[in-house]
N, C-alpha and C positions, 0 to 999 in steps of 0.2 A: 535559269532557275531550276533547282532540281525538285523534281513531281517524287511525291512517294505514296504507298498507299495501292491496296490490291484494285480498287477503279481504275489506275494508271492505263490498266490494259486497255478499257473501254476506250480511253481515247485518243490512244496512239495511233491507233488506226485509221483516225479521222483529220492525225494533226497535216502530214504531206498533202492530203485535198483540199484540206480547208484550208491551209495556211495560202495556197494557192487561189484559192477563190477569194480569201479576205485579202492579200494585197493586189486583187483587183476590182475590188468590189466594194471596200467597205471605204466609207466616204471620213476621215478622224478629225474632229474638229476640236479644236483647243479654246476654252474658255477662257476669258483673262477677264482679270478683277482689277479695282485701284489697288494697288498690292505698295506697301511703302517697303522697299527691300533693304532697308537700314533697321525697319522691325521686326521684320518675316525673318527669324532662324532656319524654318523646313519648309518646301510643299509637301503635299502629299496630293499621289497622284491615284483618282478616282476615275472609272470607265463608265460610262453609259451607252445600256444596252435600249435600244426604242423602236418603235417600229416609226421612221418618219412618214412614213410615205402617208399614214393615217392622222388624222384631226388631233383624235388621241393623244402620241404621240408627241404631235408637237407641244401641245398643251403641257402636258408632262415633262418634258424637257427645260419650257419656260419656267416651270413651276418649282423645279429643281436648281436651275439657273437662279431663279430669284429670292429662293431659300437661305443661299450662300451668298447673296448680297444684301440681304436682311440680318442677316448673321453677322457677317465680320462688319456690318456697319454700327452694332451694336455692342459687340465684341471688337473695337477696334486695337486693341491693345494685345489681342491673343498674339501667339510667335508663331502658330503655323496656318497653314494656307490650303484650302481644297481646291485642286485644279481639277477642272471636268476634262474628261476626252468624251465624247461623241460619237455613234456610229449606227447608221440603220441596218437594220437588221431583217429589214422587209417583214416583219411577222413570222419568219422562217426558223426552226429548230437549229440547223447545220449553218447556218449564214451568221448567228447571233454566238453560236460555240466557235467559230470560225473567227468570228471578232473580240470574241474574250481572250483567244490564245493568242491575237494579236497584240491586244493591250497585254498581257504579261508577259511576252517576248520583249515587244518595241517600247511599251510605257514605263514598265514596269510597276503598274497599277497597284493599290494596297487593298483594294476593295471595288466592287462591283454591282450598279445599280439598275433595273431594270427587270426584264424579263415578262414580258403583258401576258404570257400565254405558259399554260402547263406545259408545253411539251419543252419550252425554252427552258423554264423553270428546271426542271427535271436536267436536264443539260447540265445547266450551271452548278445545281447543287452538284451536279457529280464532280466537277470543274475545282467548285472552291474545296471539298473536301481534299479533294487532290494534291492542290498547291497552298492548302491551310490558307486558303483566302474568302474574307467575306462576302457573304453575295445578300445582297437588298432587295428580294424579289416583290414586286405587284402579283405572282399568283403564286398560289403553293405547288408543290411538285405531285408529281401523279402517282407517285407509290408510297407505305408505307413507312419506308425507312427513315431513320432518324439520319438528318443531316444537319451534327454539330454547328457549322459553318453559316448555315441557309436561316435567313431571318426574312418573315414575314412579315411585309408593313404592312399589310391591310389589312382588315378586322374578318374574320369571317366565323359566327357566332350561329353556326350549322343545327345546332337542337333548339335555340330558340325559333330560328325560321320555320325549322318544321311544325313544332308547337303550332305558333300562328297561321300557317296555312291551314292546319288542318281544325282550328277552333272557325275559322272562317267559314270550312267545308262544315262544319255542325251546325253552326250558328244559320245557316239561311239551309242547313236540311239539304245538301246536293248528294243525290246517294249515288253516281256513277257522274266519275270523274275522268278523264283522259288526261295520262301524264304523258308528255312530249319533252323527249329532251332530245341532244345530237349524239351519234355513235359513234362515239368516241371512250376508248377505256375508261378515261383520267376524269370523265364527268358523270361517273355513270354511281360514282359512292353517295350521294346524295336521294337519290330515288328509294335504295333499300330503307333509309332512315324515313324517308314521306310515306312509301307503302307500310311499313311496321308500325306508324303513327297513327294512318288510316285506321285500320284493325283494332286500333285499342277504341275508335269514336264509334258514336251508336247510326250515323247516318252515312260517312262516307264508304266508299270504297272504290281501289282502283277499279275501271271495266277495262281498260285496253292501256299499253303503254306504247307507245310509237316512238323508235329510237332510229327510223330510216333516210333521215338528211342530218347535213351536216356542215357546216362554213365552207364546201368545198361542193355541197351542192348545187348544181344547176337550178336555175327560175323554174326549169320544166319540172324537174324531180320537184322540187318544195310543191309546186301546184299537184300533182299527180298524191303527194302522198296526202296532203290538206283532200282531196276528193276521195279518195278512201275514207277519211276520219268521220265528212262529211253524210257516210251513206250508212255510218255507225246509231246517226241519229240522237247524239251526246252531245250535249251545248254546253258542257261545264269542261273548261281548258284548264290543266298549271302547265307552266311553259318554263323549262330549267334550260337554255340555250345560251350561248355566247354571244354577247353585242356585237359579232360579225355577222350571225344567223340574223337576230332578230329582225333587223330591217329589211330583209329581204321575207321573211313568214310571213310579216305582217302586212305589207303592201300586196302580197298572196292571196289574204286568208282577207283584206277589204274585199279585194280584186272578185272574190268568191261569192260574198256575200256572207262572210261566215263574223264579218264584224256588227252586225245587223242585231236588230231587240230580238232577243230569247237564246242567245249563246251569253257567255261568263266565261273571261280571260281573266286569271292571277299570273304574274308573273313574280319571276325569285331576284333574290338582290343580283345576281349573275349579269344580268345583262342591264333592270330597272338600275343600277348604279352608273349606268353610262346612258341612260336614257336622253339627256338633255344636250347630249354630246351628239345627238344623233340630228340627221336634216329635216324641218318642219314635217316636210311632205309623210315624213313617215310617224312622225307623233300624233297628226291629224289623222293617221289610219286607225290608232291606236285607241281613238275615242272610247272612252267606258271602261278601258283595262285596270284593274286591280295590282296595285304590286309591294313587295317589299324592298325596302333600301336604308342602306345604313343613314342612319341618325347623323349629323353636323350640325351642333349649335350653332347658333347664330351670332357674327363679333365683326365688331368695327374694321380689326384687324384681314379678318376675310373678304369683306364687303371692300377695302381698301388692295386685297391682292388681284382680288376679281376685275378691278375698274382697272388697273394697272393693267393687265393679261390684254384688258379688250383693247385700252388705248396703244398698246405695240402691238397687236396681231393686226387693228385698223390701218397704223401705220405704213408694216409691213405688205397688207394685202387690204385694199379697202373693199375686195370684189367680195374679199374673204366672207361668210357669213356670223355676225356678233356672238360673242360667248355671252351665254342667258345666265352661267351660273357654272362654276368648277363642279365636277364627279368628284368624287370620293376619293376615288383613283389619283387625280393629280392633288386634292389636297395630304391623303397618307403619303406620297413620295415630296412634298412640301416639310411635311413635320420628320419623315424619315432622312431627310437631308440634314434636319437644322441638329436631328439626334446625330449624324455621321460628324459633321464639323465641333460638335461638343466633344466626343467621343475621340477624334483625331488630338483634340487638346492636350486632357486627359492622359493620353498614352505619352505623349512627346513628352510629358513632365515626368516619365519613369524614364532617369538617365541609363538605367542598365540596360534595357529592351536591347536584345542584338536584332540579326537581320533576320534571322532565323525563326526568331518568338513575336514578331511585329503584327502578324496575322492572329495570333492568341490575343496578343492583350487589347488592339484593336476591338476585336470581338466580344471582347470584356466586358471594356469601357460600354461597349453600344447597349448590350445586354443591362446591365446596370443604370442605362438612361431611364431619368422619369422628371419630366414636365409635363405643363401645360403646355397644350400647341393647340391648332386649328380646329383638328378634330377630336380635342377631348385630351384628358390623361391621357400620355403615352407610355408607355411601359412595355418592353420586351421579353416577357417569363415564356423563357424555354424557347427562346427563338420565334414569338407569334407576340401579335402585337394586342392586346388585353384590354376589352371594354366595355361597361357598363353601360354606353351609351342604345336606350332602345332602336329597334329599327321602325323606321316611319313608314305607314301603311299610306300609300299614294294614289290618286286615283286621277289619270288621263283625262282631262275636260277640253270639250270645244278645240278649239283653234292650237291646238301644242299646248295648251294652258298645264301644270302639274300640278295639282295640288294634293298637299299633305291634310288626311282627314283623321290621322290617330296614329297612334306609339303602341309599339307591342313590347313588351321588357322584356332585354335580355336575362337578366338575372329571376330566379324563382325562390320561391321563400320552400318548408321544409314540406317533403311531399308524405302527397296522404291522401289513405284507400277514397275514392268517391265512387259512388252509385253512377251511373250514367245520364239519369238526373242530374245528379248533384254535378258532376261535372259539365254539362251543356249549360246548366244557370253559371256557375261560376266562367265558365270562358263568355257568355253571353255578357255576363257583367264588366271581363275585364274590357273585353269591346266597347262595349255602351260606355263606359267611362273615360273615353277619348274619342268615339267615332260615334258619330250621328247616322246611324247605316240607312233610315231613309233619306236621308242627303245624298247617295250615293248615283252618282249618273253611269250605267250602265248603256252598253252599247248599242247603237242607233240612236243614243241621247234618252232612252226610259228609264223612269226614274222608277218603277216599278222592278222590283225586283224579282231575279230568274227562278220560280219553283220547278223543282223535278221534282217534288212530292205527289203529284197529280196521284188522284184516284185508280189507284191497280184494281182490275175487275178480272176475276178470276173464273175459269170451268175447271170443277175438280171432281174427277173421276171416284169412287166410294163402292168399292166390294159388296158383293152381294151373295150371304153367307145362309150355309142352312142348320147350321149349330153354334153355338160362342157367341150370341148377337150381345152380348154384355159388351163386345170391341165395337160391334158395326153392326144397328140396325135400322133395317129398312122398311118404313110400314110406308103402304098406300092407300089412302082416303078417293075412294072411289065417288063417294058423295060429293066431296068438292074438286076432286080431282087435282088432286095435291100429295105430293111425297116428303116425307119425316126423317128425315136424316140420326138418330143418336148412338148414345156410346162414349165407353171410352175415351178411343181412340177420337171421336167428330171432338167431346169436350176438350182433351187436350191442346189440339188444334185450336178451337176457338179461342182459347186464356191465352195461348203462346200468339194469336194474330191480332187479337183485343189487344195487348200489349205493348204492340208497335206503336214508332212513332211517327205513323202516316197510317193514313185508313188503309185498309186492302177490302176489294169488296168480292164476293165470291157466291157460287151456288154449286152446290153438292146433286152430281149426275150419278146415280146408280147405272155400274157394269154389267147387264142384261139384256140379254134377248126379251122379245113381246112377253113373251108366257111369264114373265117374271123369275126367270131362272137366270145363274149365273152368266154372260157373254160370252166366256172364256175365263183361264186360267190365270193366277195371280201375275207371272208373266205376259201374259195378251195383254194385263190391264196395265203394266209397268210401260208395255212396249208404245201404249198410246198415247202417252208422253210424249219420247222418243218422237211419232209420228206428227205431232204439234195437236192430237184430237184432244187432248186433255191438257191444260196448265200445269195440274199438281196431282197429285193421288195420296187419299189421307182413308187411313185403314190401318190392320193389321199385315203391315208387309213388309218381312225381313228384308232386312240389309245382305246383299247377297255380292262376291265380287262380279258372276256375270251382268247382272243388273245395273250396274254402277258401270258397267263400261256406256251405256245410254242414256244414264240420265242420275243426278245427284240428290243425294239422302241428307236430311239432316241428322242429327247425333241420334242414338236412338233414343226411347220417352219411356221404355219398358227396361224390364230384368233380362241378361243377357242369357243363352245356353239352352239348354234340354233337360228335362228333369225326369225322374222315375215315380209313376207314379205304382201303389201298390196297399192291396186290402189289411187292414189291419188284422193279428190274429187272432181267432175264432175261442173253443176250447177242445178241440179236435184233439189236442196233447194232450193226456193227462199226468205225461211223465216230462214234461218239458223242465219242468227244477232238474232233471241231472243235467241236461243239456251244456247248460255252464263251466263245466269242466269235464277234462277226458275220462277216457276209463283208466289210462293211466294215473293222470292226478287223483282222481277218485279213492285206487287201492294206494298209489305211494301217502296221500292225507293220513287214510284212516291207520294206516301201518306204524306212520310216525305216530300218531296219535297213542297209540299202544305201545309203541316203543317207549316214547316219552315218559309211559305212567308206568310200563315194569321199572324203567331205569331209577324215577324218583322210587320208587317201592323199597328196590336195592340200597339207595341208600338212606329212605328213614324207617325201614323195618327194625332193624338194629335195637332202634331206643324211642322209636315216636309208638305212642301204642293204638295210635289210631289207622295203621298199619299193620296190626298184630290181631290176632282169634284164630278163629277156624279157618281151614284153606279156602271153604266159598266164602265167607266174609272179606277175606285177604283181597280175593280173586275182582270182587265185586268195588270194593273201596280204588283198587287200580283204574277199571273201567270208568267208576262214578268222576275221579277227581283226572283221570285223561280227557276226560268228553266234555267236563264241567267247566275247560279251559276256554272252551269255544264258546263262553256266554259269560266267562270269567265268575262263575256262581260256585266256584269250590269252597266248602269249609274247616278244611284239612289243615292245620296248620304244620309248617315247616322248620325242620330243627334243624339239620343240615346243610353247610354251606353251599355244596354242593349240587343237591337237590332245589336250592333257591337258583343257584345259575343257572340250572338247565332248563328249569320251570321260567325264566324271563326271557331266555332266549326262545322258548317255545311261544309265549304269548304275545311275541314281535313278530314269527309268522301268522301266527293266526289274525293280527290286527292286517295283513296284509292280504293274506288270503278270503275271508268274510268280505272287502268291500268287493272286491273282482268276484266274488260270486255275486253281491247284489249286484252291482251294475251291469253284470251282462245277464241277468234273470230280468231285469228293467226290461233292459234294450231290448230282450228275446218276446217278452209280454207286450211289447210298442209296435214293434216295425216287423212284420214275416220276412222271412230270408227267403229271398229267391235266388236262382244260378240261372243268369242271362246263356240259355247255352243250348247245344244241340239235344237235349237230353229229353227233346218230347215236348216242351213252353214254348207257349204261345206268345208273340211280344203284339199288342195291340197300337195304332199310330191313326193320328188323325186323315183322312182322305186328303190328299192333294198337298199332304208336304211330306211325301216318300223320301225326297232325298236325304232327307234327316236321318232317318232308321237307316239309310241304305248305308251313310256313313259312317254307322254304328258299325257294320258287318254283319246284322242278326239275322238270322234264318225265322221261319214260320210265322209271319209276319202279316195283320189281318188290319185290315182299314176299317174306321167311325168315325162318323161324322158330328156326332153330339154328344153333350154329357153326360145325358140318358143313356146314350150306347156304349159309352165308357163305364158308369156304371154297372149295367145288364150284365155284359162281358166278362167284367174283375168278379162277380159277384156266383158266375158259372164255374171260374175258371179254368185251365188247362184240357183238365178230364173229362169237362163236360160239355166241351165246343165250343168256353169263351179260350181268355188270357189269363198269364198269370201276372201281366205287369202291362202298363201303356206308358208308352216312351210320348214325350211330346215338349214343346217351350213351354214355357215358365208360366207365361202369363195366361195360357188353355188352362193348364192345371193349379193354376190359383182360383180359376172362375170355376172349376169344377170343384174344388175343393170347402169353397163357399156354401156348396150347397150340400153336399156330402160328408163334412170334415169328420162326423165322430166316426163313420167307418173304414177312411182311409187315410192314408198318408204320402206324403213328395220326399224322395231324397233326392236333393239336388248334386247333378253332375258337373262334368265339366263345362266352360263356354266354348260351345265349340259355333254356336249360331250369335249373330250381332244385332239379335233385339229388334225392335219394329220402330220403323223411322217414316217419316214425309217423303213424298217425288215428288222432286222439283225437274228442270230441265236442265242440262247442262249450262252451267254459269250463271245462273237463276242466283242475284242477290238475295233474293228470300229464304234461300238456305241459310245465310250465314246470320240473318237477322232473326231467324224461327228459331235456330240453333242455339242464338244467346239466352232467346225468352224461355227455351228449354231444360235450360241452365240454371235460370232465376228460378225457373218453379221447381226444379229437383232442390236446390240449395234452399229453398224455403218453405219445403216440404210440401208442399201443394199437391204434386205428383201423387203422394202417400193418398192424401185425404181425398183427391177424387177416385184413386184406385180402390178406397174401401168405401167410396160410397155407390160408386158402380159394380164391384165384384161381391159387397156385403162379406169381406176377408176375416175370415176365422181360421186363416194357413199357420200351419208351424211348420217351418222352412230349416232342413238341418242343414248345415253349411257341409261341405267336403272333408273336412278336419272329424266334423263330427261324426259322420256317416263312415268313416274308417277306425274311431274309436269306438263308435257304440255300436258299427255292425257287428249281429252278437256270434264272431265265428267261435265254438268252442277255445275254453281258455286251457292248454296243453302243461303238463308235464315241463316241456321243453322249457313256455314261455317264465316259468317260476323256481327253474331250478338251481337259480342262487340262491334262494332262501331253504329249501331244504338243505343246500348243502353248508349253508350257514348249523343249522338246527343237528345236523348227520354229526359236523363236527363238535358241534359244545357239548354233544352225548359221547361222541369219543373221547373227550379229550378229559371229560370229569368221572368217566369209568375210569381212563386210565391214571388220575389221581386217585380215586378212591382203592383201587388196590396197590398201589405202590402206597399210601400209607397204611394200608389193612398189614399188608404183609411187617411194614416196616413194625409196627405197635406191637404185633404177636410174637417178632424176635426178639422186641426190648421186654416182655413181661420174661420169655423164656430167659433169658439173659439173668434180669433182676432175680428170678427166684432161684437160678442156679445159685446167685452168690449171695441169696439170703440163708441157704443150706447149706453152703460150707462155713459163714457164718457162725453160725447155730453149732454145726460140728466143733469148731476150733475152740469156741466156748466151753462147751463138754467138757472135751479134752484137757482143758486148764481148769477145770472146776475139780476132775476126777486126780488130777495130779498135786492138786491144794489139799485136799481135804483125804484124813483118813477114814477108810474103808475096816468096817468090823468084818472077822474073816468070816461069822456066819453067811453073813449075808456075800460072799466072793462068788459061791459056787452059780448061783442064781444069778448074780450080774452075770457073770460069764456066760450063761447059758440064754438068758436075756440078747 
């Protein structure tokens, strides 16, 4: 058979060693059927890949076997014929590829069944793509790629499962969980979809995931790592492992005592679908475990395959131990047979099919299968086997007992925002509508079920401050000898821990030495976290990266960055109106301005007379009706075309020019302009957060501690031994600003600081649950209204956009010189109309009267030459 296909390479390299280990190794066994060979036209020859040496295995083999005798016993009239080949595979990748290249050498195989384990999977599919041959795998392959060829009979319905573990993790409140799977690449896609599940619910969350055994590990490893997990002090297990692992974890983790009342086992359909497959001894360990598994109705026809399997495995081995009831497992390669022999039909009845297209249409036909079978609708879309059937949530009882105590649906109806309420009642509901969760016998036989909600009792560290106590203060009652935690910062805290959905209980320790003075620095008190002397620290205390390497912050609860604070202006100016524009703009304004009014002059002197008198009237009517344009109040009217254009283009500067002088005469009356610089200023900052200003760069730099002394200082400034500006976060100069607002003002800078946040401890779930409640109260404005019931806020906050348009720097010449040079030209351009017609008009009159004169002449002449002349009268004409 020729292989084509850039995979080829992959497995030529394997075909000389394996070819040699499968014709010594692999065991082929030929299945024979009542076959009437006067009705049989074709076989076709099918390979089975299994691992015999396992229960499994056989099982499936039988169940295969007896698909295709249910089949053509039914079908007795079809003309072709499915012949099995057989061959174990030991559970082995290279032993199972080994014997597939044997069936397409020696059998000539059309198609291939099998494969229990990814890494085989993975194999085959590379296999049948190669030689355009089917393959019928029990597991799907471990990587990404699309493999046309590879069809999946078993259901595997991955976001429904996740869904349902993690409404289970809500629904009983387990807020650290331990995921345990095997390390292995090809098992490891399932976990990212359960932790990114986790994080959308209000109560779970992973704490540790343990990926350190594996089907290949020793009893000792499995015990050694179960004793780690153990000293983690997490009683809540999901366990994503292979039904090779699981019987031995579990017979581990009895052995341990970790099956006992106050631990919680879920397991996933991975391994709970082969569970009954499994030897008593190990089900009875399993007492109390939770798990998911695919769904199989319930049919005569099953109950009839199932009694059939026991009565020949009895026969065959009576030592054997009873089938309680087929996996999933061998019922999908049951239905995925009965789909292969329909399918085989189907294709023989296309008489053109050459030898070459037999693996196409094949593939076709099976793709195209849909009946009822054992385990539901069958249908093959896109190569994966398609179903609606829920998965049954199972729970381990007594003696190996299974019993199924509710259905999770696969399918969901159309999704939609809910609250985290809203959705814990809605998954509470979907549960309670199939599952009686106090029915539920958990391990050691208690029917009580496992809380991790228990009572958190918190020591939280609280700054102890000698200015800003609006964030954080601290009074002590000496009479009863009691200390008052408020603020702020305690309030926010309290609404975002009231909020949770478990109590946390807590008391607030002020950071101080006896004398009532500070302990140490807002670091000393971060660091005593770190040290385990404090649970949390709730305060004004920036997010900072050194900080964050010891111990974790929730989102911040404040405004992010540094703001400038700085005194409003005085009336210290009394020339501050020129300010607004240069001295250039200044003289080029008023220049044009007078330009404008000689030029209209120029042209309606001529014929408007209200441009005519004496030369100081004249002089005076220019000035009145140039200056009159900047308030648009002239009464001059205009006769002149020209004199109207140049007058509209002048009153489009000036509607340009007038707003940019108010707006920066505004700005300049609002906010003083200061220049952060060496040039003599003082830059004022709070005591004990220098590094702020340090990162500014500024020189002359003077520490306060309260907003009396931010005051005092702005109010001296520079010259007189204060400041001329105090640099500080947002939320100091909001509470200073409450109390001061009509004399000063905040332009807000860049963020270069991340706001004030909660200490937690490194991996402290209460970060990520304070964080949400965080969230809720910024998004529902709450944040707002206790900030202005604590700071009494009368701020006006310019944003950065605005603080670089209405800083009032003088407005230049430079920045407005398209508009003069708009106005420069519509005076050029209608002077030099006005005298090219001036000139023109003055030659046409010169013109017209020359030939009104000769005219006149040529008339004479013919009047003098008509008429006779008396001589007296000669002498005198002539002299005339």
């Amino acid at each position: 058979m020729e292989f084509r296909g850039l995979r080829q390479t992959i497995i030529v390299s394997f075909v000389t060693f394996c070819c040699l280990i499968g014709s010594l190794t692999a065991d082929i066994e030929k299945e024979n059927y009542d076959v009437n060979p006067i009705s049989v036209k074709d076989q076709v020859h099918v390979g089975v890949i299994l691992d015999m040496g396992s229960r499994e295995g056989k099982i499936v083999l039988s169940c295969i076997s007896m698909a295709l005798s249910d089949f053509y016993h039914l079908h007795n009239n079809y003309s072709t014929r499915v012949v099995l080949y057989s061959t174990d595979s030991k559970g082995e990748p290279l032993p199972a590829l080994s014997d597939a290249l044997g069936f397409l050498e020696n059998m000539k195989v059309e198609a291939i069944i099998g494969a229990q384990t990814r890494a085989e999977a993975n194999l085959l599919a590379e296999l049948g793509e190669a030689a355009k041959l089917p393959v019928m795998s029990l597991s799907p392959p471990r990587t990404d790629n699309k493999y046309p060829f590879f069809v999946e009979i078993m259901r595997a319905n991955q976001a429904a499962e996740v869904k349902g573990i993690s409404a289970l993790i809500e629904v009983f409140k387990w807020r650290d969980v331990i995921l345990l799977y095997e390390n292995k690449e090809y098992e490891r896609d399932f976990i990212p979809s359960l932790v990114n599940s986790f994080q959308e619910i209000t109560h779970g969350s992973v704490a540790y995931k343990s990926f350190n055994i594996a089907s290949s590990s020793s009893n000792e490893e499995v015990i050694e790592e179960l004793q780690k997990l153990m000293k983690l002090k997490i009683k809540v297990f999901v366990v994503h492992v292979s039904h090779f692992l699981a019987p031995r974890l579990f017979l581990s983790a009895h052995k341990l005592g970790m099956m006992s009342e106050g631990y919680a086992w879920i397991m996933t359909s991975t391994s709970m679908n082969s569970l009954h497959s499994m030897d008593l001894s190990v089900i009875e360990s399993m007492q109390g475990v939770l798990g998911f598994r695919s769904s199989i109705p319930a049919s005569m026809s099953l109950h009839s395959l199932t009694s059939r399997l026991r009565r020949k495995f009895y026969l065959e081995d009576p030592n054997m131990e009873a089938i309680r009831e087929l996996s999933v497992d061998e019922i999908w390669a049951y239905d995925a047979t009965w789909a292969l022999a329909e399918a085989v039909e189907r294709a023989r009845l296309r008489n053109s099919i050459t030898r070459s297209s037999k693996g196409v249409v094949l593939l076709g036909e099976i793709l195209q299968s849909r009946f009822k079978g054992l385990s539901g609708e069958i249908q093959y879309l896109n190569g994966k086997l398609i179903s609606s059937e829920p998965f049954e949530i199972v729970n381990v009882i007594g003696k190996g007992e299974i019993k199924r105590i509710g259905l999770w649906p696969c399918t969901e109806g159309k999704t939609r925002k809910e609250s985290a309420q809203q959705r814990l009642m809605h998954n509470r509901r979907k549960l309670a509508s199939t599952i009686d969760l106090e029915r539920i016998i958990w391990p050691g036989g208690s029917k009580r079920e496992l809380s991790t909600s228990e009572t958190v009792k918190l020591r939280i560290g609280v700054p102890v401050r000698f200015g800003f106590k609006e964030l954080v203060r601290v009074d002590h009652n000496l009479d009863t000898n009691t200390t008052h935690v408020t603020g702020f910062s305690i309030e926010v805290f309290k609404a975002a821990v009231g909020a949770l959905p478990y109590e946390v209980q807590y008391e607030f320790i002020p950071f101080e030495d006896g004398n009532g003075n500070p302990a140490g620095t807002y670091n000393d008190l971060v660091y005593q976290v770190y040290l385990k002397k404090f649970d949390a620290v709730v305060g004004d205390v920036t997010i900072t990266a050194n900080r964050s390497q010891y111990v974790d912050f929730t989102i911040p609860y404040t405004d992010l960055g540094v703001g400038t604070l700085v005194p409003n202006n005085g009336k210290e100016n009394m020339w501050i109106f020129f300010k607004p524009l240069s001295i250039s703009l200044w003289i080029t304004s008023a220049a044009f301005f007078l330009v404008t009014g000689f030029v209209v002059w120029v042209f309606e002197h001529p014929t408007n007379e209200k441009f005519q008198g004496t030369p100081g009237k004249q002089i005076g009517t220019v000035l009145w009706f140039a200056f009159s344009t900047l308030v648009f109040t002239y009464t001059e009217k205009l006769s002149n075309n020209l004199a109207k254009f140049v007058v509209i283009i002048w009153v489009f500067v000036v509607l340009i020019l007038t707003p940019s002088y108010t707006a920066t005469l505004a700005s300049m009356m609002t906010v003083k302009q200061i220049q952060i610089n060496s040039r003599g200023n003082s830059i004022g900052y709070q005591s004990g957060s220098l590094g702020v200003i340090v990162n500014l760069n500024f020189s002359g730099i003077k520490p306060y501690r309260s907003a009396e002394e931010y005051s005092r200082a702005l109010s001296e400034g520079s010259k007189h031994g204060g400041v001329s500006a105090i640099i500080d976060e947002v939320p100091y100069i909001k509470i200073f600003l409450a109390k001061y607002h009509a004399d000063y003002s905040m332009i807000k800078t860049k963020s270069i600081t991340n706001g004030f946040a909660f200490v937690f401890p490194k991996g402290s779930k209460l970060v990520h649950d304070v964080s949400r409640q965080i969230e809720f109260l910024r998004q529902e404005e709450k944040l707002i209204e206790m900030e202005k019931t604590c700071f009494h806020e009368k701020t006006t906050l310019m944003s950065d956009e605005d603080i670089s348009n209405s800083d009032p720097n003088t407005i230049d010449l430079y920045d407005l010189r398209g508009l003069f040079l708009i106005s420069g030209a519509s005076l050029a351009i209608a002077l030099f109309l006005f005298i090219v017609l001036s000139l023109r008009f003055r030659n046409l009159i010169r013109r017209l009267m020359e030939l009104i004169r000769r005219r006149l002449q040529r008339s004479r002449m013919f009047l003098s030459n008509c008429m006779p002349v008396p001589m007296q009268f000669m002498p005198s004409m002539n002299n005339h």
